[in-house]
Each structure stands twice: as structure tokens, then as C-alpha cells.
GUZAVO-399023 format. One line per field, with one value per residue (C-alpha): residue number from 1; residue in three letters; chain; x, y, z. Coordinates in nm, 4 decimals, padded with zeros to 6 digits, m for minus. Example, Ala and Ser with C-alpha at 12.3 -4.5 7.8 and 13.67 -1.06 7.14 Angstrom:
pos	[1/2] .
code	[ala/ser] .
unit	[A/A] .
x	[01.2300/01.3670] .
y	[m00.4500/m00.1060] .
z	[00.7800/00.7140] .
# end
This chain:
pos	[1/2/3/4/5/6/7/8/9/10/11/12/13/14/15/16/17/18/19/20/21/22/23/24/25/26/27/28/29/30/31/32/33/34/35/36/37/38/39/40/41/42/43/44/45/46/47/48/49/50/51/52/53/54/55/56/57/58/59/60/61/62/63/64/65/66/67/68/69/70/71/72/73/74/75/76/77/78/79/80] .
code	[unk/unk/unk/unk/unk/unk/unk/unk/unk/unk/unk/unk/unk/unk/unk/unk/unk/unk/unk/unk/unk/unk/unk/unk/unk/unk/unk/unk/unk/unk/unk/unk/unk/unk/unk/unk/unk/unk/unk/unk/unk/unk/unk/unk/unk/unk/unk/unk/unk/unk/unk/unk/unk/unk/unk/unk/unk/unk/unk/unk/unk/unk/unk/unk/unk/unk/unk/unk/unk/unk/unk/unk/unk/unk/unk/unk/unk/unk/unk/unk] .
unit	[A/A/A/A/A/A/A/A/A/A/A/A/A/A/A/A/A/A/A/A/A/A/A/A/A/A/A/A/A/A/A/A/A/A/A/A/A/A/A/A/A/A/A/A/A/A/A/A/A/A/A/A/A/A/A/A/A/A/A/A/A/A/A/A/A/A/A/A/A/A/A/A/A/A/A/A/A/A/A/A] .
x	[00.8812/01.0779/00.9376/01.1953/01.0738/00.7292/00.8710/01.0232/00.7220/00.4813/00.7683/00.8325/00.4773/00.3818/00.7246/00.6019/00.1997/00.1142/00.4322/00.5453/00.9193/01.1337/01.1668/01.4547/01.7051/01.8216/02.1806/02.1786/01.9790/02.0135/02.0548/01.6963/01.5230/01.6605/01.5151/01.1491/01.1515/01.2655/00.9795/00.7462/00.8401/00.6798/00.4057/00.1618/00.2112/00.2681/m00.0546/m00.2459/m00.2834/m00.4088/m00.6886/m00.5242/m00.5637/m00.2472/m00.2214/m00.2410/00.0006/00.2796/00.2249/00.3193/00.5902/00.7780/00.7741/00.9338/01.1842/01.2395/01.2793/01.5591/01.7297/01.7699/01.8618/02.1449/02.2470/02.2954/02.4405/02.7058/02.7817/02.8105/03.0700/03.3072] .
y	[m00.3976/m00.1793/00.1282/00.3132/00.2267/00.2776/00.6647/00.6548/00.5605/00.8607/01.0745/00.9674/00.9560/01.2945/01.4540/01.2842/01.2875/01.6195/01.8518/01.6812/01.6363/01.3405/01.0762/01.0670/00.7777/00.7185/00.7325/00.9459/01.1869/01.0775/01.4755/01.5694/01.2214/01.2486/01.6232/01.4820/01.1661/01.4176/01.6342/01.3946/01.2613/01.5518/01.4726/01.6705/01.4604/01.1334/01.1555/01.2917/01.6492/01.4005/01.2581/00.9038/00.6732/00.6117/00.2431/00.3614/00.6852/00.4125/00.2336/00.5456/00.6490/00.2912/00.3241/00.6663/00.5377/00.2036/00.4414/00.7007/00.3516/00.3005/00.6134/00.5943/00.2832/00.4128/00.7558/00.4829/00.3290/00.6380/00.7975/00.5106] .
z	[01.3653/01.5894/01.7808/01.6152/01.2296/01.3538/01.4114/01.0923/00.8564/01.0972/00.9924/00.6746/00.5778/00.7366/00.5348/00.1638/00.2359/00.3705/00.3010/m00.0133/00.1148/00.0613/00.2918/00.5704/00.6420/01.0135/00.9363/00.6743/00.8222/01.2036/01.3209/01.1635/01.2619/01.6357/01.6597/01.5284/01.7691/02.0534/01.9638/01.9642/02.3254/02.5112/02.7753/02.6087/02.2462/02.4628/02.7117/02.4436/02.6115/02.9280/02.6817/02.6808/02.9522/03.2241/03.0114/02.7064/02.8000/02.9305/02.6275/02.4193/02.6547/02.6756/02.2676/02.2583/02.4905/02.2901/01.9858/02.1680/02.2928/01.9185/01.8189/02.1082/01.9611/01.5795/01.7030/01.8453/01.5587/01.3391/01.5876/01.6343] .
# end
């Protein structure tokens, strides 16, 4: 499983779960699901609000990047 579908179900299961919403596809919806991982790369979100330890902060950091590496990747594709 890549860090970026790990993004996707969180989002996907917050959108149908708690706000009832259909869920989002990375190219169909690539604007939408860029702006949610983005938002949920911030060091407050990432470290936890500094509750997680500096391992487990890294951890959550390197994933967020692995998931905007992705992200980078499909935007690629979908412009050329």
C-alpha cells in the first residue's frame, strides 16, 4: 500500500463516514485531493501539536512526503 492510498482511504473515509459525501478519485478529483493532503502536511497535524515523539513525527512526515511525491507524479501525467 502506498502512502498516498493510505491518504486517500483517511480522506475518503472521513468524506463518506462522518460528512456523508462521496468518495474522491486522485485523477478525477486530483485539485480537491492535493488541497486535503497539503492540509494535512502541517507541523502541527504531522508532530501531533508536539505530542508525538521525534521517531514517530519523521515517520509521519516521510509519509506525507511519499504521498506529495505521488501526487507530483499523477499531476504529471494528467498535464502531458
Amino acid at each position: 500500500m502506498t502512502a498516498l492510498t493510505r491518504y486517500m482511504d483517511f480522506i475518503n473515509f472521513r468524506r463518506s463516514f462522518v460528512f456523508g459525501q462521496p468518495p474522491l478519485d486522485v485523477y478525477a478529483d486530483y485539485v480537491e485531493v492535493r488541497q486535503e493532503v497539503e492540509a494535512m502536511g502541517t507541523p502541527e497535524i504531522l508532530s501531533g501539536d508536539g505530542e508525538y515523539s521525534i521517531d514517530v513525527t519523521a515517520h509521519r512526515t516521510n509519509e506525507w512526503l511519499d504521498a506529495i511525491t505521488e501526487l507530483n507524479e499523477i499531476e504529471q501525467e494528467l498535464v502531458a
